[in-house]
BANU-586189 format. One record per residue (C-alpha): residue in one letter; x, y, z. Coordinates in steps of 0.001 Angstrom, whole numbers, plus 500000, padded with zeros to 6 digits. Example, Ala and Ser with C-alpha at 12.3 -4.5 7.8 and 13.67 -1.06 7.14 Angstrom:
BEGIN
code; xx; yy; zz
a; 512300; 495500; 507800 $
s; 513670; 498940; 507140 $
This chain:
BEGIN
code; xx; yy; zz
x; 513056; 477853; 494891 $
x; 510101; 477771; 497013 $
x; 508186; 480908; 495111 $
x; 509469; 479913; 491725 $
x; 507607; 476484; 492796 $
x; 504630; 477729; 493397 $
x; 504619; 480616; 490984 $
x; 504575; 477248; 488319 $
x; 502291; 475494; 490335 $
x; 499736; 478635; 490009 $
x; 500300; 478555; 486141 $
x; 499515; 475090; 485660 $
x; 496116; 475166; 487423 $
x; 495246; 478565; 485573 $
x; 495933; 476689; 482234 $
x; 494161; 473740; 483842 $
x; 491145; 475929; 484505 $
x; 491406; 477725; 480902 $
x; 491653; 474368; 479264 $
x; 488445; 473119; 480681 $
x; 486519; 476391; 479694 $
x; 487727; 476080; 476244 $
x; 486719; 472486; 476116 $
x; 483210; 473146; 477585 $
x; 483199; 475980; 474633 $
x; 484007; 473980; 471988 $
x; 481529; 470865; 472855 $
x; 478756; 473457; 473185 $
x; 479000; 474994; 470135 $
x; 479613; 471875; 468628 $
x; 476576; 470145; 469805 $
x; 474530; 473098; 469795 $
x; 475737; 473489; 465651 $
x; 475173; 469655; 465436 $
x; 471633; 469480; 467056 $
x; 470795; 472857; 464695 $
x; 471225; 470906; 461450 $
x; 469822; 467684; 462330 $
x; 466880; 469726; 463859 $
x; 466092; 472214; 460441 $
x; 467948; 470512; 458073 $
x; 466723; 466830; 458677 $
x; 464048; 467926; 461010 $
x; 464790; 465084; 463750 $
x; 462820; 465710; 466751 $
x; 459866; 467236; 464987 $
x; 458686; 463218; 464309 $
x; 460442; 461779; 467271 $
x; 459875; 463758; 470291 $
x; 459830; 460946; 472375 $
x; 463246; 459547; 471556 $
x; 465097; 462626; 470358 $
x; 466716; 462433; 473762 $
x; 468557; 459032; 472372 $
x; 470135; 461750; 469695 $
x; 471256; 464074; 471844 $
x; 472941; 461521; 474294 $
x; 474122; 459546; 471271 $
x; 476016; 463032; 469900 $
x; 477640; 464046; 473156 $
x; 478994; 460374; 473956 $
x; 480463; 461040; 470639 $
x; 482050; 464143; 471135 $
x; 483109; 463100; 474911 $
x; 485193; 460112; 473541 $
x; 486604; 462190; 470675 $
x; 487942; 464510; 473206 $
x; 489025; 461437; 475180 $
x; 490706; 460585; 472392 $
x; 492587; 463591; 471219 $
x; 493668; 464319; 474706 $
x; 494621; 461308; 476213 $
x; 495602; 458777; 473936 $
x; 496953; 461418; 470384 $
x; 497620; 464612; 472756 $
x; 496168; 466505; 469662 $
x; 493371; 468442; 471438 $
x; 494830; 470895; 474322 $
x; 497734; 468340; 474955 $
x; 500773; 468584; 477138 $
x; 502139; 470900; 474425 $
x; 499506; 473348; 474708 $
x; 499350; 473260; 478489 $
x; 503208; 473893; 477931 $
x; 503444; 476650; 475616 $
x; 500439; 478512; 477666 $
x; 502244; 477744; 481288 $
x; 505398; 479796; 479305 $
x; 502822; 482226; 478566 $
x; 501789; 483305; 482095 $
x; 504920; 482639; 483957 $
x; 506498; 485095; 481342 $
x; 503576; 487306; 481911 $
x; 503830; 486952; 485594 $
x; 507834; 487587; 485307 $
x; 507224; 490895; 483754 $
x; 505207; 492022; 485988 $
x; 507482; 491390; 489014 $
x; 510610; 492653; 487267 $
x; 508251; 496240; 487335 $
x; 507502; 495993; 490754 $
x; 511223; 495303; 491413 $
x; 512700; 498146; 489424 $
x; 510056; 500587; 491776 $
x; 511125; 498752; 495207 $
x; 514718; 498518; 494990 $
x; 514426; 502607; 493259 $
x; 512264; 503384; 496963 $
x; 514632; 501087; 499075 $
x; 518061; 502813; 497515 $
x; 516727; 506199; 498648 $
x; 515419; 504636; 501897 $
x; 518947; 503200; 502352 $
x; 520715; 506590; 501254 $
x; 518713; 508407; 503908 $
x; 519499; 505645; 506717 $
x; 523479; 506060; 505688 $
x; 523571; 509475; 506274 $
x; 522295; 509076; 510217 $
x; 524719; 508817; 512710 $
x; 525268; 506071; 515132 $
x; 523461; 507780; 518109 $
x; 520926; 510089; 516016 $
x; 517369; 509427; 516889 $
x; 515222; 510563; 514324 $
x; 511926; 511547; 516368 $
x; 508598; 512875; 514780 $
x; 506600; 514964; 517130 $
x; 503061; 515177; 516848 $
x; 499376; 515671; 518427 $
x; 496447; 513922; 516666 $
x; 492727; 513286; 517757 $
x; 490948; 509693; 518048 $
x; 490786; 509264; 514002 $
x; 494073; 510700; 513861 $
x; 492790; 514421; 512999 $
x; 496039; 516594; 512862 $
x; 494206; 520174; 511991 $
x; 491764; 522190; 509690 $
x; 492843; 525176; 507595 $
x; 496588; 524944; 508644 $
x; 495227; 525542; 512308 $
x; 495176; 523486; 515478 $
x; 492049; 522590; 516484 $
x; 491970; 522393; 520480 $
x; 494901; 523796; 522816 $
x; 496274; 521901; 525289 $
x; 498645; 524267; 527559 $
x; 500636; 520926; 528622 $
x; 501262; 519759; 525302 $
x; 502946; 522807; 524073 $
x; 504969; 522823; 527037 $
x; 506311; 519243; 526775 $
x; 506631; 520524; 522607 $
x; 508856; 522837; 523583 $
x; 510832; 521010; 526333 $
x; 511409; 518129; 523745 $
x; 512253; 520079; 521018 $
x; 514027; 523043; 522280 $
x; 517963; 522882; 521060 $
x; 517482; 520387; 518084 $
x; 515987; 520992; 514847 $
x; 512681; 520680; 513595 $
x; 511566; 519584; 510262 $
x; 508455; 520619; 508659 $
x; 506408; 521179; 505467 $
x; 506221; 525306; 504221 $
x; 502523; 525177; 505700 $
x; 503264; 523808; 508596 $
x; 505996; 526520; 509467 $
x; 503305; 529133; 507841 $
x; 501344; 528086; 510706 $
x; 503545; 529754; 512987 $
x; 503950; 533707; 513356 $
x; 507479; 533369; 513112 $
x; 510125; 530685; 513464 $
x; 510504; 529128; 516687 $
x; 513299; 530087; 519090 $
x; 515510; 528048; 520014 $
x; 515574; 525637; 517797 $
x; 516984; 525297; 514032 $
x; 513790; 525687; 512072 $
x; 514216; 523575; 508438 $
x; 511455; 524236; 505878 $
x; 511043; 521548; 503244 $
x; 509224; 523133; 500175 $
x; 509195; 522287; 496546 $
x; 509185; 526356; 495608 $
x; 513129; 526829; 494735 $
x; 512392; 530480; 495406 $
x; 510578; 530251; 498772 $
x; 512283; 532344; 501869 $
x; 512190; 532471; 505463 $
x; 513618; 534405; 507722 $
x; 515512; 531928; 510880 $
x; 515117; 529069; 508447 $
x; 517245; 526777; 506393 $
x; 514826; 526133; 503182 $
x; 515190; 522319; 501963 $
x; 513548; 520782; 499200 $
x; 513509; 517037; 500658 $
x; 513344; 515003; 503090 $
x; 516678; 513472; 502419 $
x; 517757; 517070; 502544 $
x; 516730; 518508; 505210 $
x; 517897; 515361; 507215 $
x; 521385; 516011; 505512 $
x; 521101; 519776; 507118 $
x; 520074; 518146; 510789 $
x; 523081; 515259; 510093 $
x; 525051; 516484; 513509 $
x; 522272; 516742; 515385 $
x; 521635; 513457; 518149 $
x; 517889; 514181; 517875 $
x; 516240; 516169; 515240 $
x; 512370; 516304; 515279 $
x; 510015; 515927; 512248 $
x; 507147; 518193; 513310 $
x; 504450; 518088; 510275 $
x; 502352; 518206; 508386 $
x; 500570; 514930; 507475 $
x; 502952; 514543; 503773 $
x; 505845; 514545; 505951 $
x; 504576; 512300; 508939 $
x; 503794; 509673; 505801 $
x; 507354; 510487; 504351 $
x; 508987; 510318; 507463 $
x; 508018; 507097; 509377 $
x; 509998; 504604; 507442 $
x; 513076; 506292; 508553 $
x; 511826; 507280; 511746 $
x; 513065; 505692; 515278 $
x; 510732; 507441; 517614 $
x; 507022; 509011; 517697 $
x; 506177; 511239; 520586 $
x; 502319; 511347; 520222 $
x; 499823; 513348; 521892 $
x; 496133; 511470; 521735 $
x; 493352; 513872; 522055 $
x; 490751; 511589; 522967 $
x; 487999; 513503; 521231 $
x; 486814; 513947; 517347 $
x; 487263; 516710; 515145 $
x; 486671; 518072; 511752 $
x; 489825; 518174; 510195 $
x; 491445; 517811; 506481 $
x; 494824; 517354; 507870 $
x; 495582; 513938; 509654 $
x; 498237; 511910; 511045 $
x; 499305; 508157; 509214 $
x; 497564; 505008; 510786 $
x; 500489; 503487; 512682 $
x; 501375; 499474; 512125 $
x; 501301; 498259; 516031 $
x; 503470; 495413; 513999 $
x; 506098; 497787; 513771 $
x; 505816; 500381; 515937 $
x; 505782; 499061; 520318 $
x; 504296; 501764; 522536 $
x; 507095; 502093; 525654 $
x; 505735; 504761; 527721 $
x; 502271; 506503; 528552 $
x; 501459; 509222; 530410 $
x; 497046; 509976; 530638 $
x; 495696; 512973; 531598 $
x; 492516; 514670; 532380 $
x; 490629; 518117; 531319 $
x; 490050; 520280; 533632 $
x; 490471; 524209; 533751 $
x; 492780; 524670; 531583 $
x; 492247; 521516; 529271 $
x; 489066; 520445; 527290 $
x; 489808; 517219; 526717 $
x; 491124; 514058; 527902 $
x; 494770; 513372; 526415 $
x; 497450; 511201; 526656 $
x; 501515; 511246; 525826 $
x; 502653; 508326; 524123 $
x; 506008; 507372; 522992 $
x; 506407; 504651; 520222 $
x; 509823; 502802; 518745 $
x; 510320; 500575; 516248 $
């Protein structure tokens, strides 16, 4: 195969590579051993300073043809064996590595899939949200601006379907919101709420909303990340301002996601800011 191919390729030139740094090892230390002793022990070069130079080039001719030798013509010295045997090394290496990454992708893609299964044929799985320019969401489980139009069209969209959402987002509220089948997806096994179904998943709490052509995933920012590989639709209100926030909304791939209706709007009385209702599908 094509990747297999290349995978090999890749190995050869890193053995390549680690061949020729051995090598260049070996000759140093060599020649730097060889012109140590010749230097202290037979003091050559203290006599002959001019032509001491003749020694040195004399030596590493040597040692150049001996590697020559070994490697090309005996296949001694770093031969085809050894480039072999250390190829096996790193491919093996290299295998193990992708059989890990493997074992975590297909364990993320079965749950993915699960999740998928469980939609039905018409269910559009919509998250709902309102973020600033660097995708601020909130600060201290609070909006930060209020935009009278937004809430409306929250309402309008979401009114008769149910909404998932994270325990602080719901928190957020003073009470559940009518209307609307309000699921709560906590990891506290003991947590309560009154008008609420309490889930501990996402898989779960799309299991509860299962009948339901259009549920809505409605924060906070764990649940927007959780939520948009299974997502169809985002209905996103841009607040064209920035905030201070320590809530925020993912960075959407415009590779995956096409933007197939805007609506911009201006502040005036009743709105601060300049904002605009986008929809996105995959």
């Amino acid at each position: 195969m094509q990747n297999q191919h290349e995978q090999y390729e890749n190995a050869r030139k890193r053995v390549k590579q680690k061949k020729r740094l051995y090598f260049h090892f070996v000759v140093f230390v060599l020649g730097s051993i060889i012109l140590t002793v010749l230097n202290k022990a037979l003091h050559i070069g203290e006599d002959f300073i001019t032509n001491w130079y003749i020694i040195v080039i004399t030596i590493w001719t040597f040692l150049f043809l001996l590697h020559i030798v070994n490697v090309f013509i005996t296949n001694r010295f770093f031969g085809k064996e050894w480039e072999r045997i250390q190829t096996e090394k790193i491919l093996a290496k290299h295998d193990k590595k992708v059989a890990k990454l493997e074992k975590t992708v297909l364990k993320e893609h079965h749950i993915q899939e699960e999740i998928t299964s469980r939609k039905q044929d018409q269910q559009v799985i919509t998250i709902i949200a309102a973020a600033a320019e660097n995708n601020e969401l909130g600060k201290d489980n609070k909006l930060i601006w209020h935009l009278s139009n937004d809430l409306k069209r929250f309402k309008k969209l979401t009114s008769g379907h149910h909404i998932i959402m994270g325990r602080k987002t719901f928190e957020s509220f003073p009470k559940a919101l009518p209307n609307r089948t309000n699921v709560i997806i906590t990891r506290d096994t003991n947590y309560q709420a009154e008008n609420a179904v309490v889930v501990h998943s996402l898989k779960e709490a799309l299991t509860v909303a299962k009948d339901d052509s259009q549920p809505f995933i409605i924060g906070g920012g764990e649940i927007y990340q959780q939520s948009l590989s299974i997502a169809d639709r985002i209905e996103l209100t841009r607040v064209h301002h920035s905030f201070e926030a320590d809530t925020f909304f993912p960075e959407l791939d415009l590779n995956i996601w096409r933007e197939i209706a805007r609506e911009d709007c201006y502040k005036d009385e009743k709105h601060n800011y300049d904002y605009s209702f986008i929809t996105y599908e995959k």
